[in-house]
C-alpha positions as CSV (number, residue, x, y, z in Angstrom):
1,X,-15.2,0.0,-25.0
2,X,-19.0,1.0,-24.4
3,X,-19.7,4.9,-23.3
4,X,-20.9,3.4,-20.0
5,X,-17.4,1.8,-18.9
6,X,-15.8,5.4,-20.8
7,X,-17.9,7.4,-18.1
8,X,-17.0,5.0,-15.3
9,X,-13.4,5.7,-16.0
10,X,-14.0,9.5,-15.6
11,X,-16.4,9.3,-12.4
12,X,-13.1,7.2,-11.2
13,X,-11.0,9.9,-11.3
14,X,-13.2,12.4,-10.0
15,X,-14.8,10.3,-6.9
16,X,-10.8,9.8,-5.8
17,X,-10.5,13.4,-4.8
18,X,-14.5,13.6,-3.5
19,X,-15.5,10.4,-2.1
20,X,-13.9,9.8,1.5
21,X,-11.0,7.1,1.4
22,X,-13.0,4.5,3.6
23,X,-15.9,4.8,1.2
24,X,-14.0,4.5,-2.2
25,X,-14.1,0.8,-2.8
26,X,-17.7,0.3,-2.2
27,X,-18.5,3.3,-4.4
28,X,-16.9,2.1,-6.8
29,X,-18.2,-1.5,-7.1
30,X,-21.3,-0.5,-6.7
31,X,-20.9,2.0,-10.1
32,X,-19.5,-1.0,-11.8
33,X,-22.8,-2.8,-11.4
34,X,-23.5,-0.2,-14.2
35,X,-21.0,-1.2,-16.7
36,X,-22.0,-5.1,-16.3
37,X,-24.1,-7.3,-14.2
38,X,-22.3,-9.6,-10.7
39,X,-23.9,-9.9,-7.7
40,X,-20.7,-9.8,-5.3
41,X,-17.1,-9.3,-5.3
42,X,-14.2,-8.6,-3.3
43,X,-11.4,-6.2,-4.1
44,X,-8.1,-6.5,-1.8
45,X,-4.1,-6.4,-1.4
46,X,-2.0,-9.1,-0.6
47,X,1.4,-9.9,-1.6
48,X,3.0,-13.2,-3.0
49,X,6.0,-13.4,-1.1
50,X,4.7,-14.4,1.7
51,X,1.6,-15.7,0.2
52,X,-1.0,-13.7,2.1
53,X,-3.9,-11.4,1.9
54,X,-3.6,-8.7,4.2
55,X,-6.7,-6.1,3.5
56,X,-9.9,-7.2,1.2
57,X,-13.0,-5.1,1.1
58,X,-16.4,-7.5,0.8
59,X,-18.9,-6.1,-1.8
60,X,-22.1,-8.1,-0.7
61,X,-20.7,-11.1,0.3
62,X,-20.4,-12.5,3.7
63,X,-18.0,-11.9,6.1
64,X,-16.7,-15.7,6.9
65,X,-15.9,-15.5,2.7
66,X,-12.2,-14.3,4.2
67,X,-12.2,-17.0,7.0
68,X,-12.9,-19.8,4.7
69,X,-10.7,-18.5,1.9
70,X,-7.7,-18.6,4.4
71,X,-7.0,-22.6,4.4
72,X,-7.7,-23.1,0.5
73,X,-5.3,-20.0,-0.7
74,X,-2.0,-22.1,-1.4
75,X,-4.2,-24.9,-3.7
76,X,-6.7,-22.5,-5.1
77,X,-6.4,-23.4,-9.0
78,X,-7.9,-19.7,-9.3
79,X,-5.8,-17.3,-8.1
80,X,-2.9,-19.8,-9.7
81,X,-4.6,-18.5,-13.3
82,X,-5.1,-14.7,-12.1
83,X,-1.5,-14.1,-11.0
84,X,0.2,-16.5,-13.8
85,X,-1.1,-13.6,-16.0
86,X,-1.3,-10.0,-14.2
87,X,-3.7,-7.2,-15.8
88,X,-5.3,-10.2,-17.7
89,X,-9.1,-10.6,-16.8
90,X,-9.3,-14.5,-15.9
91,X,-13.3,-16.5,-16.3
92,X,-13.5,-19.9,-14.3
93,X,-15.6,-20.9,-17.4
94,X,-12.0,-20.6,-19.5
95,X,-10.2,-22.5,-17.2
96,X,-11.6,-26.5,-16.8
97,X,-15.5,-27.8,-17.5
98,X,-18.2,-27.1,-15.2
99,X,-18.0,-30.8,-14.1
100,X,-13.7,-30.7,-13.3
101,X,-14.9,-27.3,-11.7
102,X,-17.7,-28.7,-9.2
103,X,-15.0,-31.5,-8.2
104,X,-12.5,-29.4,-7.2
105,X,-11.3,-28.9,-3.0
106,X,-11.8,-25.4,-4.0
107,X,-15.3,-25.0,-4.7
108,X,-16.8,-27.8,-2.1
109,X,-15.5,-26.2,0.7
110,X,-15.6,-22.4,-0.4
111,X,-17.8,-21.6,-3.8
112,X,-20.4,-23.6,-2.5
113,X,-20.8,-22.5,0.3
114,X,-20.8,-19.2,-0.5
115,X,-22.7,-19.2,-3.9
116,X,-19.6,-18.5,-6.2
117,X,-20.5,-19.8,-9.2
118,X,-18.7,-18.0,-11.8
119,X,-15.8,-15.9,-11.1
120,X,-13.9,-12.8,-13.4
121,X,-10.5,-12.4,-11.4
122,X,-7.7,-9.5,-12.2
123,X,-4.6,-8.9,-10.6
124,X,-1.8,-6.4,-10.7
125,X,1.6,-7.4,-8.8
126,X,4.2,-5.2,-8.0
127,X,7.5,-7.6,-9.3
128,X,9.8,-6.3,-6.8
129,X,7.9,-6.6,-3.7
130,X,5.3,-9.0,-4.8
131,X,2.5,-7.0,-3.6
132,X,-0.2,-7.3,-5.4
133,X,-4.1,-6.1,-5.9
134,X,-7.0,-7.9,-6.9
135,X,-10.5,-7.6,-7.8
136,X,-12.8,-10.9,-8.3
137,X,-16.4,-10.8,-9.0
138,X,-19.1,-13.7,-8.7
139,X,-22.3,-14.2,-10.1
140,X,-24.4,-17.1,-8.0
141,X,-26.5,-18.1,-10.9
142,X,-24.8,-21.4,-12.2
143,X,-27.0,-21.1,-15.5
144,X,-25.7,-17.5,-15.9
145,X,-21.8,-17.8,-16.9
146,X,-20.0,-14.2,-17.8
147,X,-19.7,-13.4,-21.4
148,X,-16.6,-12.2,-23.7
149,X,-17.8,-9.1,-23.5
150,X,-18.2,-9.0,-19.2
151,X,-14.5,-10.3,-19.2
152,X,-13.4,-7.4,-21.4
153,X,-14.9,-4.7,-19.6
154,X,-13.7,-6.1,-16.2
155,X,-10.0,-6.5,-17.6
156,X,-10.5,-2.5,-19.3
157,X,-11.8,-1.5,-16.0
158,X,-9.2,-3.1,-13.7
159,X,-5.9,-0.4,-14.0
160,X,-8.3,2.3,-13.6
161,X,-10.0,1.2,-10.4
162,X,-6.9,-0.1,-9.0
163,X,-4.9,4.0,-10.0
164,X,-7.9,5.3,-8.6
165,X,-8.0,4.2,-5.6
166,X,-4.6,4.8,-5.3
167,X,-4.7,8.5,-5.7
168,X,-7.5,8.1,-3.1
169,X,-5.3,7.1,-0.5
170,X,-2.4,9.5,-1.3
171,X,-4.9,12.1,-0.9
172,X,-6.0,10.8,2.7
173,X,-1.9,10.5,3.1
174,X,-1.3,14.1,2.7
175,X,-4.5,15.2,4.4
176,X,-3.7,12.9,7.8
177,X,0.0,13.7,8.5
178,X,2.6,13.2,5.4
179,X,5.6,15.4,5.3
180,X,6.0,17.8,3.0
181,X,8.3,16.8,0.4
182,X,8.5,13.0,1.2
183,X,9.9,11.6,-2.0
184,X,9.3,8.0,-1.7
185,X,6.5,6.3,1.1
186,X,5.1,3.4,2.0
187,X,2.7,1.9,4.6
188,X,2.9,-1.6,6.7
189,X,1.1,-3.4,8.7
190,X,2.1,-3.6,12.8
191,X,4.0,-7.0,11.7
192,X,6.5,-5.3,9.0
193,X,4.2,-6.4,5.6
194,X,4.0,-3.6,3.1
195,X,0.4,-2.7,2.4
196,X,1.3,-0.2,-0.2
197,X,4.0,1.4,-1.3
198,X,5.2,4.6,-3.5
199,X,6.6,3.5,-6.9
200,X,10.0,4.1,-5.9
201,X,9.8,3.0,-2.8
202,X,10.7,-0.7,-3.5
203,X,13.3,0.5,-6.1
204,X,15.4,3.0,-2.8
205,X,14.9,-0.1,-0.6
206,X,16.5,-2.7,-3.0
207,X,19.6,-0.5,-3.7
208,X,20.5,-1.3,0.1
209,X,19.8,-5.0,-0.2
210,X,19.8,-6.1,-3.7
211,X,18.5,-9.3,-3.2
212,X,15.2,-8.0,-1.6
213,X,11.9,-9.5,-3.3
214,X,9.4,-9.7,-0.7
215,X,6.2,-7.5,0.7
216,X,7.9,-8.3,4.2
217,X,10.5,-5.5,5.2
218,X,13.9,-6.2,4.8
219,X,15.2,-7.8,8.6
220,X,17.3,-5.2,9.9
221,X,14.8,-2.3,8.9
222,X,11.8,-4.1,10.1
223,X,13.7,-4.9,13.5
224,X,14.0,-0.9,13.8
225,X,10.7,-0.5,12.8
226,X,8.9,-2.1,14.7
227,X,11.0,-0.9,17.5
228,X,9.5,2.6,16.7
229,X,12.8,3.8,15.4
230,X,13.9,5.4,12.0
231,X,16.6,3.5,9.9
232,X,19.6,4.9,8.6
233,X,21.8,2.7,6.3
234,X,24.3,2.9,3.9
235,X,22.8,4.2,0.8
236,X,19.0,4.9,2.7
237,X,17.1,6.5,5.3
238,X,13.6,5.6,6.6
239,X,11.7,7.8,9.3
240,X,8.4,6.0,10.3
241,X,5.5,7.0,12.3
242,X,2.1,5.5,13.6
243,X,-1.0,5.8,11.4
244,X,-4.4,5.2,11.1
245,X,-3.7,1.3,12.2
246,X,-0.3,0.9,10.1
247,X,3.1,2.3,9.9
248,X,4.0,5.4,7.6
249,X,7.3,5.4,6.1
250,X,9.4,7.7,3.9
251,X,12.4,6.7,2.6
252,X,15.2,8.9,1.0
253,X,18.8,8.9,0.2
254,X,20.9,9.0,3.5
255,X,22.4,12.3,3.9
256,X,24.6,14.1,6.3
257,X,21.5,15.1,8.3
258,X,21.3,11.5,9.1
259,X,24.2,11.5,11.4
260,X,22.2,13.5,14.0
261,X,20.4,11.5,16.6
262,X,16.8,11.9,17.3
263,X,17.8,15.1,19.9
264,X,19.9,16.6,18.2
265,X,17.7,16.9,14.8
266,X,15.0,18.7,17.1
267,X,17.2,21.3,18.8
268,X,18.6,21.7,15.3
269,X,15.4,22.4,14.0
270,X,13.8,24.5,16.8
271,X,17.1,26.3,16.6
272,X,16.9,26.6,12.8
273,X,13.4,28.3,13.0
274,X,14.3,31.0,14.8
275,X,14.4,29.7,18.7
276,X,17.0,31.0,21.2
277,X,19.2,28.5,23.1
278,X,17.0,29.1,26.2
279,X,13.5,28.9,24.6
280,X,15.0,25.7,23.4
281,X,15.5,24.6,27.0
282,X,12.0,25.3,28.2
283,X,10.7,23.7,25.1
284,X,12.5,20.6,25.7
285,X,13.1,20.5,29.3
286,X,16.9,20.9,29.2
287,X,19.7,22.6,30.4
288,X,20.6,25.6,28.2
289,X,24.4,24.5,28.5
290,X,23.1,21.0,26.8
291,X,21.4,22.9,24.4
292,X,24.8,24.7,24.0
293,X,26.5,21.6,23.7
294,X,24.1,19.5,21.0
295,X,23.7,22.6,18.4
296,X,27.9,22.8,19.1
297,X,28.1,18.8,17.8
298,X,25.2,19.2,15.2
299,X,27.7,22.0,13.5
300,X,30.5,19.7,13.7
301,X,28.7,16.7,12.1
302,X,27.5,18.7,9.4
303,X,30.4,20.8,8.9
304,X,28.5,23.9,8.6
305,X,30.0,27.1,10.2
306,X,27.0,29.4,10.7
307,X,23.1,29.6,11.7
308,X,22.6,30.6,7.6
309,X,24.8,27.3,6.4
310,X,22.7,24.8,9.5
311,X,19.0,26.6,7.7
312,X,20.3,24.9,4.1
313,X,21.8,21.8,5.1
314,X,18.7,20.9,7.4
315,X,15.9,21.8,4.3
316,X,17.7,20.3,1.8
């Protein structure tokens, strides 16, 4: 690969822990203009099961693109190629003549319109959860088709933008509210559809229901979910929280901790930190017999005997 595309790869990197999370993607396109010539592109997440697009940031292009894609997305002959073969760089000049091309529902009623006449499409796809990411770029010059050598840079380009980006939005993660030690997260939209998820994520979530295989949440987590409520299962335990627009979660092993309700986990932890059973009450607005009562059943559902023994169980 050419220095250029060698250099991108290394500003990549670099711009995911200085450029601002909402900025990334348009930074980066716009860098790539460098490595090879396109005049628009889109770069987005979706998921295959359901078929849907959920998030796709336009790099000069109109707005309505996303509208009008919408209707055509379950016949487009295109995005059939792209996710047939995942990581491979796709061309619409490899696929059919110009002429089969022009005829198709596909371009009337979407590439026309919106000047997409050659098109260089990657995807990557998640094979548990079927999410996916994708990058497509358009020139609008029909005499101007992309080369062997524009395919190749786009295909040696594609793992790196997508990882990029993806340390990008850890990094705004950690600076806008995740816990410390979270093992395994994951964000979804208001309606239960992952958006993105830690690599282990899918893998803790399908050792409680084997025959998961979808970006939508399992039904009896997503009930809870969406509920506002944490889920604790046989084998796992989700917490989840409001953020920025979508729902955090962090999944982990269920453990003993998990027995405590909601209450009892706070006075266990206010009481863990140092708090006496009456600054607990004025904290929480509650009796200091109750109090009394909830750190007596926390030590019985832990089995713990002392203040030392309740410290361990509820870090580790």
């Amino acid at each position: 690969m050419d220095a250029k595309a060698s250099q991108l790869v290394v500003d990549l990197y670099r711009a995911s822990r200085e450029v601002p999370f909402a900025n990334f993607q348009e930074w980066a396109l716009t860098q790539m203009h460098e490595v090879f010539d396109f005049d628009a592109a889109w770069w987005g997440r979706g998921a295959n099961q359901p078929l849907m697009v959920h998030h796709v940031h336009l790099h000069r292009c109109a707005p309505s693109l996303v509208e009008d894609y919408a209707p055509l997305i379950e016949v487009d002959f295109f995005r059939e190629a792209v996710c047939a073969q995942p990581g491979t760089t796709i061309s619409t000049a490899d696929l059919m003549p110009r002429e089969q091309l022009e005829a198709s529902a596909v371009y009337r009623e979407f590439g026309a319109k919106h000047r997409v006449e050659w098109s260089l499409g990657t995807v990557l796809i998640e094979p548990v959860s079927s999410l996916n990411e994708f990058i497509t770029v358009w020139r609008k010059d029909v005499r101007r088709p992309f080369s062997e050598a524009d395919r190749a840079a786009k295909q040696f380009l594609m793992p790196h933008l997508a990882e990029s980006y993806r340390n990008c939005r850890l990094l705004h993660l950690l600076e806008n509210g995740r816990s410390d030690g979270a093992a395994c997260w994951a964000l979804c939209n208001p309606n239960g559809i992952l958006v993105d998820a830690h690599r282990r994520f899918a893998g803790m979530v399908k050792s409680e229901w084997p025959e998961w295989n979808s970006a939508e949440l399992p039904a009896t987590m997503r009930k809870l979910i969406l509920a506002g409520k944490d889920y604790v299962g046989g084998r796992v335990a989700v917490q989840c929280r409001p953020l920025s627009g979508y729902l955090y979660l962090e999944a982990r092993p269920k453990s003993a901790v998990d027995q405590l309700s909601r209450r009892e986990r706070e006075v266990a932890n206010h009481y863990a930190d140092g708090c006496t059973y009456a600054e607990i009450a004025t904290l929480l607005g509650l009796a200091p017999a109750t109090v009394r009562n909830l750190i007596s059943r926390v030590f019985h559902k832990l089995t713990v005997n002392n203040k030392a023994e309740l410290v361990r169980r509820l870090r580790g």
